[in-house]
C-alpha positions as CSV (number, residue, x, y, z in Angstrom):
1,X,0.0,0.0,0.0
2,X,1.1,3.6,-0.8
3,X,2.4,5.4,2.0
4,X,0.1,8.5,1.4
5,X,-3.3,6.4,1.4
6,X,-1.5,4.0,4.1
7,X,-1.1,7.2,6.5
8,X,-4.9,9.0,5.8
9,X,-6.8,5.5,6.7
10,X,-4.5,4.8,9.5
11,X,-5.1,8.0,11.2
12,X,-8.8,7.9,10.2
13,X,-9.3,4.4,11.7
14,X,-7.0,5.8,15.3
15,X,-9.4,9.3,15.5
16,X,-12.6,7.3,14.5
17,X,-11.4,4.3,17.5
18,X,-11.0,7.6,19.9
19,X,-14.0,9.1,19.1
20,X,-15.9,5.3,19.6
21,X,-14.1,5.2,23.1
22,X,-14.9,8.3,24.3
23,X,-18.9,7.8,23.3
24,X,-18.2,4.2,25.5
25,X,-16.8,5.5,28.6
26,X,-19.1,8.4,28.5
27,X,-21.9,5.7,27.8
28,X,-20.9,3.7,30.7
29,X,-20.9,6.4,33.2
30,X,-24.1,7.6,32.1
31,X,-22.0,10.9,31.0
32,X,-23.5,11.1,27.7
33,X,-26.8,13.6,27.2
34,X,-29.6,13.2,24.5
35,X,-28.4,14.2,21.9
36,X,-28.5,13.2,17.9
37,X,-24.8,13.0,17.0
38,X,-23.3,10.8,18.7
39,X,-24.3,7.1,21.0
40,X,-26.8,5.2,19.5
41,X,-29.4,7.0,18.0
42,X,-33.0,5.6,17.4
43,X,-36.2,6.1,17.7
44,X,-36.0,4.0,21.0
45,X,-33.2,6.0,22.7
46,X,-34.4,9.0,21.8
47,X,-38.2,8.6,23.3
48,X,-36.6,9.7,26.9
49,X,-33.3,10.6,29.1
50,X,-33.9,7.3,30.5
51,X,-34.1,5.3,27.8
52,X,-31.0,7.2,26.2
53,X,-29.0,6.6,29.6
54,X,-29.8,2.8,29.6
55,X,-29.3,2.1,25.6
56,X,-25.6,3.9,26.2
57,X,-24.5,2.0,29.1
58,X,-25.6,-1.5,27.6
59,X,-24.0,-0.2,24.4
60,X,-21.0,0.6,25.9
61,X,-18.9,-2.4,25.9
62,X,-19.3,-3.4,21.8
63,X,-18.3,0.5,21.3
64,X,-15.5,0.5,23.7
65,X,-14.1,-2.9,21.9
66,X,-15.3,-1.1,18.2
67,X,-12.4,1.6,19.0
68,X,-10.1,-0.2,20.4
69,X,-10.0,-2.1,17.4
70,X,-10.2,0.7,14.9
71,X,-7.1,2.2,17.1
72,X,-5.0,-0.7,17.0
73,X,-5.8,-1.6,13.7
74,X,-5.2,1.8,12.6
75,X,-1.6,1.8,14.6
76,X,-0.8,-1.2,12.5
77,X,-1.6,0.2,9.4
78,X,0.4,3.2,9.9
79,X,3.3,0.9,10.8
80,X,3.4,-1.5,7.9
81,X,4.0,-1.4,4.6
82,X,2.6,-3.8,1.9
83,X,-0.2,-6.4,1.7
84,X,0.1,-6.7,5.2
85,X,-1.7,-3.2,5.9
86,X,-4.4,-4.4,3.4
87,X,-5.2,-7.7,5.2
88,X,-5.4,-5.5,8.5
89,X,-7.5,-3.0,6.8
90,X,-10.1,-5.6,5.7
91,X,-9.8,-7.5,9.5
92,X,-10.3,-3.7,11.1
93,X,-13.3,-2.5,9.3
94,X,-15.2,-5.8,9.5
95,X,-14.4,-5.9,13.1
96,X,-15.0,-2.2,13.5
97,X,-18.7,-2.4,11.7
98,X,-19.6,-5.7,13.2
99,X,-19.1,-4.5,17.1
100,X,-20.7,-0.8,16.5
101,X,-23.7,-2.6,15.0
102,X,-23.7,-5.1,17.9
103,X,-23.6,-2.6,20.2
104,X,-26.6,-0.3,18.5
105,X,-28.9,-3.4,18.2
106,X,-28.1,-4.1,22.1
107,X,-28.6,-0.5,22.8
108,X,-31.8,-0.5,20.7
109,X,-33.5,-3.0,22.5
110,X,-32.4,-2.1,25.9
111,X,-34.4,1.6,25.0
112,X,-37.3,-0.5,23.8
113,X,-38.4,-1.7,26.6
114,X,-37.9,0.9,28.7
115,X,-41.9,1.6,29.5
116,X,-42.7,5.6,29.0
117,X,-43.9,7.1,32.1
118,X,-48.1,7.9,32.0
119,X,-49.0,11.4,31.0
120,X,-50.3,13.2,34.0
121,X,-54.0,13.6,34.3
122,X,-55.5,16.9,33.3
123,X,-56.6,18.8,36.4
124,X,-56.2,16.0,39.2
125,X,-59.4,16.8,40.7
126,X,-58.2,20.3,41.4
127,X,-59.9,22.7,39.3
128,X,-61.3,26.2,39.7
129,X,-64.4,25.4,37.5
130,X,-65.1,21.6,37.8
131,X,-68.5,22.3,36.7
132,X,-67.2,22.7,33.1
133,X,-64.9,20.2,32.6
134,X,-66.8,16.5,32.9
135,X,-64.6,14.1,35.2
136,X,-62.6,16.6,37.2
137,X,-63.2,16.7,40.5
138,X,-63.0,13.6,43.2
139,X,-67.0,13.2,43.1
140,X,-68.0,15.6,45.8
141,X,-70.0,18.5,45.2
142,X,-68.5,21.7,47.4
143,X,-71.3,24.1,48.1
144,X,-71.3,27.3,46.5
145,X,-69.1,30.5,47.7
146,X,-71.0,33.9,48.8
147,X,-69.3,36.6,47.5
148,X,-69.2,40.1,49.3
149,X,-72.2,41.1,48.8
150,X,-73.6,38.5,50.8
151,X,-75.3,36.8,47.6
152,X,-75.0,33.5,46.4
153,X,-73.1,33.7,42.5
154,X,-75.5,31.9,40.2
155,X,-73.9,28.7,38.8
């Protein structure tokens, strides 16, 4: 191999392996926010914090092992020359795709069956006009306020 192409996939593979480490320890420690760059990214993780916290920690280790392959794989190809560097090429970037897509499925269907929590209900029986909205109140009937004036406000 070339040394010019030999040195730009070499340092690609070792700044893509750091970059996949980082995302894993940050993963792991539950470090990494909700965001839509970088973790794994589906509709799943992204539903909640939670379920974005859990798919990144379970994820963690398949990433971690990704760039740790991409960096030593990378290392090697800087350092030899020949058909060597191709074979570990070819070895690096199945291993490298094969463990990040391990570790998205994992982290996928961690995040799915993370259950969302319930809406909350609309008024919670406190409302300041029960009257109008059918089903909020907790089903006893307060009896009416008398304003100033000493009358009773028509309903």
């Amino acid at each position: 191999m070339p040394l010019l192409p030999r040195l730009l996939v070499g340092c690609l593979l070792v700044l893509v392996g750091v970059a996949l480490v980082a995302v894993a320890v940050l993963g792991a420690r539950g470090r990494l926010p909700r965001n839509r760059w970088a973790g794994v990214r589906t509709r799943a993780t992204l539903a909640s914090d939670g379920a974005f916290t859990l798919a990144q920690r379970v994820a963690a280790a398949p990433l971690g092992a990704a760039g740790a392959v991409a960096v030593v794989g990378g290392g090697v190809v800087l350092a030899s020359p020949g058909a060597a560097a191709l074979v570990v090429l070819a070895v690096t970037v199945v291993a490298l795709l094969g463990l990040t897509g391990l570790g998205g499925m994992l982290g996928d269907r961690a995040a799915a069956r993370v259950r969302p929590a319930p809406p909350p209900a609309a008024c919670a029986g406190v409302c300041a006009g029960c009257e109008l909205v059918a089903g909020c109140g907790d089903g006893t009937r307060s009896e009416p306020a008398v304003t100033d004036s000493g009358a009773t406000p028509a309903p």
